[in-house]
C-alpha positions as protocol buffer text, in pm:
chain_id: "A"
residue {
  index: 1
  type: UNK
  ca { x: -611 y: 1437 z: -870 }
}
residue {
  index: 2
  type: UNK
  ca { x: -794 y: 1088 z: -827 }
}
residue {
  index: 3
  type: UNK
  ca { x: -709 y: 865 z: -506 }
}
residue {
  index: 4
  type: UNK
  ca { x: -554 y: 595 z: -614 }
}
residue {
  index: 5
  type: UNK
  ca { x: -495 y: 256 z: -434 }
}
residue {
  index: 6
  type: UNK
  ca { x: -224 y: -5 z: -516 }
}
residue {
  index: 7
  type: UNK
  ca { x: -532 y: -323 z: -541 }
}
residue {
  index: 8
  type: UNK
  ca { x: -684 y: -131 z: -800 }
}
residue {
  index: 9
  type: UNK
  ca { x: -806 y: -326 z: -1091 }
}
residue {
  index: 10
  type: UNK
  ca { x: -692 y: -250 z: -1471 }
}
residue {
  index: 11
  type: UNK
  ca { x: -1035 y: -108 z: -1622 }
}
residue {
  index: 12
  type: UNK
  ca { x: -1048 y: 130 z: -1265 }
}
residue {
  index: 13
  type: UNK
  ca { x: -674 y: 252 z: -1283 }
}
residue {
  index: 14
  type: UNK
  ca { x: -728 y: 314 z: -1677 }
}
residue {
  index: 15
  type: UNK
  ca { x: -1002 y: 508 z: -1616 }
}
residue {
  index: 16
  type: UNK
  ca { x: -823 y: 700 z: -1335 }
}
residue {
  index: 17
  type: UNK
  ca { x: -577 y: 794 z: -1513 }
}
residue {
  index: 18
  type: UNK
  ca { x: -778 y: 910 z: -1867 }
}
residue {
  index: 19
  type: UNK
  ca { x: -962 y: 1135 z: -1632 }
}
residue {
  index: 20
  type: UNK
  ca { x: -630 y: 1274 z: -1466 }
}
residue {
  index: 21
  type: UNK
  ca { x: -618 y: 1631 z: -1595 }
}
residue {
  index: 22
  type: UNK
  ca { x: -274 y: 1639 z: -1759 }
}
residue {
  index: 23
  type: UNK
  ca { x: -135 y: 1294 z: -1910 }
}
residue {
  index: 24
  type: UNK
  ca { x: 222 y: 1458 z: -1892 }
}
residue {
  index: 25
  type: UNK
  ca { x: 513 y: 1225 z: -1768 }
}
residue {
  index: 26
  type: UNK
  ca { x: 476 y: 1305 z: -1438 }
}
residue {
  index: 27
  type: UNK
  ca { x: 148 y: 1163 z: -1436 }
}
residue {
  index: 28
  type: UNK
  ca { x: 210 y: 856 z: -1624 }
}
residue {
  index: 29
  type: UNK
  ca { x: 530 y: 827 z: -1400 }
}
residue {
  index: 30
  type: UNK
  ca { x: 330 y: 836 z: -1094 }
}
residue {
  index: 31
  type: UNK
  ca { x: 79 y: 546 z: -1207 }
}
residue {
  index: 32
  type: UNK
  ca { x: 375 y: 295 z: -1379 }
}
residue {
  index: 33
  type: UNK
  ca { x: 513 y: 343 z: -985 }
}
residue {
  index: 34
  type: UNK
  ca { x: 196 y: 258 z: -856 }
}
residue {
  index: 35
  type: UNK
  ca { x: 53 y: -33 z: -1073 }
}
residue {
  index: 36
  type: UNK
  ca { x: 381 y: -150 z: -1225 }
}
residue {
  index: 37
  type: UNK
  ca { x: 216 y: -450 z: -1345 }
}
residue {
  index: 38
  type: UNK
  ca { x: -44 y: -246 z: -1557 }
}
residue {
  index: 39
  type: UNK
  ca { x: 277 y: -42 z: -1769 }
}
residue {
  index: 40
  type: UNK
  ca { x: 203 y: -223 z: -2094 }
}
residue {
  index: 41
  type: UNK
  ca { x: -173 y: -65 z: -2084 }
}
residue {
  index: 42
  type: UNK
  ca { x: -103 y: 225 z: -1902 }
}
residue {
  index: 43
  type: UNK
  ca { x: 186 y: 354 z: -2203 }
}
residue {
  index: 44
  type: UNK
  ca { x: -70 y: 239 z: -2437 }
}
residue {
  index: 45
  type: UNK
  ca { x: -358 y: 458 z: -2294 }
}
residue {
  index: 46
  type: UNK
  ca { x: -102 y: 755 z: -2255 }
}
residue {
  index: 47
  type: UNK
  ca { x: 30 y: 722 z: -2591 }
}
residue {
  index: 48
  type: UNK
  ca { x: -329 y: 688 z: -2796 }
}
residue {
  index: 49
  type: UNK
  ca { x: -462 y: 1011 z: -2539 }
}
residue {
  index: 50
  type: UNK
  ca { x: -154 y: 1189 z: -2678 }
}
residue {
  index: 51
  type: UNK
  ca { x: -190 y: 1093 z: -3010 }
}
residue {
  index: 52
  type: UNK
  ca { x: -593 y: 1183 z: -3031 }
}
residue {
  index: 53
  type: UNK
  ca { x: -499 y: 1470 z: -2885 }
}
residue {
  index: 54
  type: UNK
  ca { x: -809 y: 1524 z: -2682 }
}
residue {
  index: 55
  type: UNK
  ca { x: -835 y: 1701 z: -2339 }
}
residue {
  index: 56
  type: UNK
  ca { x: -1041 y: 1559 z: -2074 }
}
residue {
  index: 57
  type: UNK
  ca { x: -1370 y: 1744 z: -2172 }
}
residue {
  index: 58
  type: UNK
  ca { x: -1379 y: 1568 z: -2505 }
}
residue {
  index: 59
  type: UNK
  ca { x: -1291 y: 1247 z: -2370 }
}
residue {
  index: 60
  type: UNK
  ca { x: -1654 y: 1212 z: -2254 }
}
residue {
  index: 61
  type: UNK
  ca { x: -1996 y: 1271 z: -2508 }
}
residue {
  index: 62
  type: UNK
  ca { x: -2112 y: 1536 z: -2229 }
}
residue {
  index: 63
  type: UNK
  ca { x: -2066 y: 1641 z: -1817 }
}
residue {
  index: 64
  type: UNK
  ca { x: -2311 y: 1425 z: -1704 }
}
residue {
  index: 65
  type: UNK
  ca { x: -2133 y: 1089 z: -1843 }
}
residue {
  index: 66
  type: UNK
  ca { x: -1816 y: 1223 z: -1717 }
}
residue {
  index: 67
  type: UNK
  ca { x: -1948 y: 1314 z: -1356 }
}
residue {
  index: 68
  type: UNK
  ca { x: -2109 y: 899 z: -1408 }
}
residue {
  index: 69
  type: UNK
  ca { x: -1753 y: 731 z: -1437 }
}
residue {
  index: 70
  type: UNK
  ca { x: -1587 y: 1004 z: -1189 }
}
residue {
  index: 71
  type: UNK
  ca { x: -1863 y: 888 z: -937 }
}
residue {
  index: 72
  type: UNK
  ca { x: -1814 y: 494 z: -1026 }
}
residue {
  index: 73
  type: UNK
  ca { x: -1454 y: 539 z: -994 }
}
residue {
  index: 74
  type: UNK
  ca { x: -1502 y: 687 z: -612 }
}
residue {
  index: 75
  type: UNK
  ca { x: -1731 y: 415 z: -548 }
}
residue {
  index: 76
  type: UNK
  ca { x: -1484 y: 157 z: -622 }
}
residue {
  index: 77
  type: UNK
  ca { x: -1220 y: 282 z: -464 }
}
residue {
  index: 78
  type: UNK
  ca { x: -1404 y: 373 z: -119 }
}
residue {
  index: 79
  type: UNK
  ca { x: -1552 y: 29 z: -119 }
}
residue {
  index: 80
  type: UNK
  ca { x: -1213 y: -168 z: -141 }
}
residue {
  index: 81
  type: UNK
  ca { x: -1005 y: -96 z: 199 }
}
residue {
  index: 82
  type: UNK
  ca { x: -703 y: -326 z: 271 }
}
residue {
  index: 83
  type: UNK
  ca { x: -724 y: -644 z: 530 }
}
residue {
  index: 84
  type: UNK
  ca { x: -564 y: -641 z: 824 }
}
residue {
  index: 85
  type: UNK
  ca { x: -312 y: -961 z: 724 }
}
residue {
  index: 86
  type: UNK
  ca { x: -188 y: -994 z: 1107 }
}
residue {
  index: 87
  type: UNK
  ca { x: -624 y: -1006 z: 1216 }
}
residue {
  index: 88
  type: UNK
  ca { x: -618 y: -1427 z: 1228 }
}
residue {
  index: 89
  type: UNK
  ca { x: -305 y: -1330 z: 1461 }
}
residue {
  index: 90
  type: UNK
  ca { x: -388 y: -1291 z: 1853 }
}
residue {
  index: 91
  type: UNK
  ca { x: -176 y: -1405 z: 2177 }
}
residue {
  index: 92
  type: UNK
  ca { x: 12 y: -1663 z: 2130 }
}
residue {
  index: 93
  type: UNK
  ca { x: -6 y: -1669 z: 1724 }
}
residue {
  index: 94
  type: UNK
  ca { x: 113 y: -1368 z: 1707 }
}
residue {
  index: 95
  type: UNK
  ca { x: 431 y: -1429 z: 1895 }
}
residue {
  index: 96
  type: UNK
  ca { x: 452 y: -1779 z: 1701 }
}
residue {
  index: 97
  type: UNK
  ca { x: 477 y: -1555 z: 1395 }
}
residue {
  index: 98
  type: UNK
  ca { x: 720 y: -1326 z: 1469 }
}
residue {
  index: 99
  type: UNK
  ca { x: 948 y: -1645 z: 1592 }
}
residue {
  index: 100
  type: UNK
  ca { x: 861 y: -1797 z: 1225 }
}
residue {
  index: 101
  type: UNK
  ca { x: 1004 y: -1471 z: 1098 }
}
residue {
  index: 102
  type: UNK
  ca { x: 1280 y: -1462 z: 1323 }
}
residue {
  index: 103
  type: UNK
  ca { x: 1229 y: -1099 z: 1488 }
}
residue {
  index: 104
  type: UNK
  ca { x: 1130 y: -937 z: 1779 }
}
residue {
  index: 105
  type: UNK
  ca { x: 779 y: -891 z: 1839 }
}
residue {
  index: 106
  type: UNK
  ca { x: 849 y: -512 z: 1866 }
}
residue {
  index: 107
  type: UNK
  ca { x: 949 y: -521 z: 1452 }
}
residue {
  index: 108
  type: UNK
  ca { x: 582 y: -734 z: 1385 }
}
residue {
  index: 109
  type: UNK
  ca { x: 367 y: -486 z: 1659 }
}
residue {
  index: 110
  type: UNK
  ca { x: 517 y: -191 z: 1399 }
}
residue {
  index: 111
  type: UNK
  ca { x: 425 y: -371 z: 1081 }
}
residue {
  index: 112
  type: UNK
  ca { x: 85 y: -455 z: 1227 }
}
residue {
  index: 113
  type: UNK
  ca { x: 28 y: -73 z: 1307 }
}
residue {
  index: 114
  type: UNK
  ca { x: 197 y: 36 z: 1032 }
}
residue {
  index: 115
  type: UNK
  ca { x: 466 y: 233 z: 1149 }
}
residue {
  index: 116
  type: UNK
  ca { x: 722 y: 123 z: 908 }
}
residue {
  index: 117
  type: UNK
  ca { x: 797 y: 326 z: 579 }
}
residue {
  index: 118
  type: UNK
  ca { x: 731 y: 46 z: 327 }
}
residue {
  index: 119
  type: UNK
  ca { x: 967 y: 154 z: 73 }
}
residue {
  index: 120
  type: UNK
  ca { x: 1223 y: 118 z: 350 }
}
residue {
  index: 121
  type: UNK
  ca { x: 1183 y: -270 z: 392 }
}
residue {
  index: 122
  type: UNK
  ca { x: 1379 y: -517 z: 169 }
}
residue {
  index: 123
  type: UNK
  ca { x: 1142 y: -674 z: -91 }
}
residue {
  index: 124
  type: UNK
  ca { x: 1288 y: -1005 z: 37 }
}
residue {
  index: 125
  type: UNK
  ca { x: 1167 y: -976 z: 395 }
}
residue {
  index: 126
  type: UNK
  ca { x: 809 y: -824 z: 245 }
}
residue {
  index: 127
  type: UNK
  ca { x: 759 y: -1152 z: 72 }
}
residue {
  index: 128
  type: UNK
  ca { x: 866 y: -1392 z: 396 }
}
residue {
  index: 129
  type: UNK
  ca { x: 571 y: -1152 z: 579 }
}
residue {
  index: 130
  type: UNK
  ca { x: 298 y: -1236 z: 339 }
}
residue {
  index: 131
  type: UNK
  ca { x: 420 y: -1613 z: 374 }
}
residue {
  index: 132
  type: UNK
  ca { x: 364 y: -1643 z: 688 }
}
residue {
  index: 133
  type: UNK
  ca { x: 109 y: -1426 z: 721 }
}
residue {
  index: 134
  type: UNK
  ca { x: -88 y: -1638 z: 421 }
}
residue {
  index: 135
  type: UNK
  ca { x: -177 y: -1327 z: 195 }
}
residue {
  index: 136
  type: UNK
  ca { x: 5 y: -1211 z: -153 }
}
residue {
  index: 137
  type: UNK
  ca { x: 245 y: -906 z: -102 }
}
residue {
  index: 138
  type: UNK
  ca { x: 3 y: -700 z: -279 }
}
residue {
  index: 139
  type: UNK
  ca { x: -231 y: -688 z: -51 }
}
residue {
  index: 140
  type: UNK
  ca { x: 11 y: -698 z: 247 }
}
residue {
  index: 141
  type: UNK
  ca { x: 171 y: -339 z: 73 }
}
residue {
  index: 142
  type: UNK
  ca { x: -192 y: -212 z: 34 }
}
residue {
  index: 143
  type: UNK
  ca { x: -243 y: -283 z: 406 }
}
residue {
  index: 144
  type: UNK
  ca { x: 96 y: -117 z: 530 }
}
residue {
  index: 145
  type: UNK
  ca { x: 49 y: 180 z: 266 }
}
residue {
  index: 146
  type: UNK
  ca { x: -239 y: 328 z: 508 }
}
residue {
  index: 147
  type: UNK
  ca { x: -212 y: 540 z: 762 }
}
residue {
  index: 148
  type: UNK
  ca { x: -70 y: 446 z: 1110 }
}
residue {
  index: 149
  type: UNK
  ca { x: -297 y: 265 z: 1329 }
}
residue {
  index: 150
  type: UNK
  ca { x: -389 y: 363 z: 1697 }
}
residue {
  index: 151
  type: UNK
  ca { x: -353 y: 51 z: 1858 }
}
residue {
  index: 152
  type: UNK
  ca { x: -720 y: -9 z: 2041 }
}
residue {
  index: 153
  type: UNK
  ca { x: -624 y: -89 z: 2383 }
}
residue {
  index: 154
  type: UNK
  ca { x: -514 y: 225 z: 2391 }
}
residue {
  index: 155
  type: UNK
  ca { x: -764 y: 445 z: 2229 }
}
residue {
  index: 156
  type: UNK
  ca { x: -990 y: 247 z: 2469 }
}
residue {
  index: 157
  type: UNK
  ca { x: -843 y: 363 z: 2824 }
}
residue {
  index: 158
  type: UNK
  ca { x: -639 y: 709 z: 2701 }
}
residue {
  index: 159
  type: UNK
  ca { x: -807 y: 1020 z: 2906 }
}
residue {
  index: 160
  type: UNK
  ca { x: -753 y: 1193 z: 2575 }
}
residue {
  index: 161
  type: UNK
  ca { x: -791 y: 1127 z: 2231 }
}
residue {
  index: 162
  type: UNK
  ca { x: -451 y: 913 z: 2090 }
}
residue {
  index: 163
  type: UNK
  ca { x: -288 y: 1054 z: 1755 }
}
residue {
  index: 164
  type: UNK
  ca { x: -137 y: 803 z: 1558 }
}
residue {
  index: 165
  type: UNK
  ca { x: 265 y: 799 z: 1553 }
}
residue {
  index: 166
  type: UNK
  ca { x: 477 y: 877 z: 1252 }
}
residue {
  index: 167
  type: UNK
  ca { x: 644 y: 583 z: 1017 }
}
residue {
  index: 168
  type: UNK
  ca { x: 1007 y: 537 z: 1081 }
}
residue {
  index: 169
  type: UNK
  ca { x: 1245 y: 359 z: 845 }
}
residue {
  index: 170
  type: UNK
  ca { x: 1283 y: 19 z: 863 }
}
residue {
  index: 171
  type: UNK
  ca { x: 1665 y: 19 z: 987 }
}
residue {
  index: 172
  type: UNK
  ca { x: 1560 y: 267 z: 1248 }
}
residue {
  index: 173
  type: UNK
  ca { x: 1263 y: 29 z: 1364 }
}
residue {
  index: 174
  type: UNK
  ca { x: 1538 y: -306 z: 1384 }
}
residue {
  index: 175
  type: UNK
  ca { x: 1809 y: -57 z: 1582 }
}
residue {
  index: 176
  type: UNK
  ca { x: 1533 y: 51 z: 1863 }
}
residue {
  index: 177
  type: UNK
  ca { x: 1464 y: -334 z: 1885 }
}
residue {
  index: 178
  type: UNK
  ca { x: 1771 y: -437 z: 1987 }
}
residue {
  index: 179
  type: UNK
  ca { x: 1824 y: -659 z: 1638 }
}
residue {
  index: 180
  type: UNK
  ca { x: 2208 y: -783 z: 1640 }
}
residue {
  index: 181
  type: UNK
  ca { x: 2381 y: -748 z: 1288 }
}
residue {
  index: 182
  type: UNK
  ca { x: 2356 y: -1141 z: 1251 }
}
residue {
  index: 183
  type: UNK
  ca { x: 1989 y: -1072 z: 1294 }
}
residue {
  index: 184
  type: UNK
  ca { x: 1959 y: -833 z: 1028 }
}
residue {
  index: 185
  type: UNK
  ca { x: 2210 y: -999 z: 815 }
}
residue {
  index: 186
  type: UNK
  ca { x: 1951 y: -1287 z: 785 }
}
residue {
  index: 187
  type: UNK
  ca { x: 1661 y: -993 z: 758 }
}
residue {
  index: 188
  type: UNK
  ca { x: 1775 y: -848 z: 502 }
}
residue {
  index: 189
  type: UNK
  ca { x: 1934 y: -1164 z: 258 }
}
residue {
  index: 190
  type: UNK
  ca { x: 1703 y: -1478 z: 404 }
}
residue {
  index: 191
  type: UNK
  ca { x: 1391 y: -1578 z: 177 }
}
residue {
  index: 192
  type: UNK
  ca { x: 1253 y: -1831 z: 423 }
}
């Protein structure tokens, strides 16, 4: 199965995906989710590798070409990693932007970490974030799609080794900080 990353450009996810072992549904389900902006091409490719028929070791003139673009592929997808959208925001910024956004610092600290389950978060409040945080909600989903972050301070003066902490759901994360129902009325319906 090939890593895949959401910032992925067409020619690399096309390529991912004629290499994937088995171009059943599943597969081709699993990429539309992923790069829903590349279905057109995606159906396309799934539809002509159907149609030709051919498996994955006649998709390529020999091994060594096909061990070429799995390598490129790697390559490219190692050497993108997602910016930190919340990095130009320090101190006094930072609290600025979680007043712009109208939450508690607590609910920006988790999206900054990412501790937040992304498909729990209203696609609404996703966009206001990448706003105000000046980036495009692609990249902001490509940042809070890694792993959760150990916040530095910490990892600096711990006696042991920190482990990261698990994502919670996005209406768990605005009940533990103390967000009134007005609050997430405005959270959940507000654009600006």
């Amino acid at each position: 199965m090939t890593t895949l990353k959401p910032e992925m450009q067409l020619e690399d996810v096309l390529l991912a995906f004629s290499v994937e072992p088995v171009h059943d549904k599943p597969t081709l389900d699993r990429y539309l989710a992923l790069y829903p902006q590349y279905t057109e091409d995606l159906i396309d490719l799934s539809l002509d590798l159907r149609i030709e028929g051919r498996g994955i070791s006649e998709a390529f003139e020999d091994e060594a070409t096909f061990q070429r673009a799995l390598e490129q592929l790697r390559r490219a997808g190692a050497s993108r990693s997602a910016a930190n959208p919340f990095e130009a925001f320090r101190g006094t910024s930072f609290a600025s932007l979680a007043d712009s956004l109208r939450v508690p610092r607590s609910v920006l600290i988790a999206f900054r970490d990412r501790l937040v389950i992304v498909s729990s978060v209203p696609q609404l409040f996703l966009a206001r974030i990448a706003r105000a945080a000046h980036t495009t909600v692609a990249d902001l989903l490509a940042y809070l799609n890694l792993p959760p972050a150990v916040a530095g301070a910490i990892n600096y003066k711990a006696d042991v080794k920190p482990t990261s902490s698990e994502k919670v759901p996005f209406e768990a994360l605005l009940d533990s900080s103390g967000v009134t129902p007005e609050q997430k009325a405005d959270i959940y319906t507000s654009s600006d």
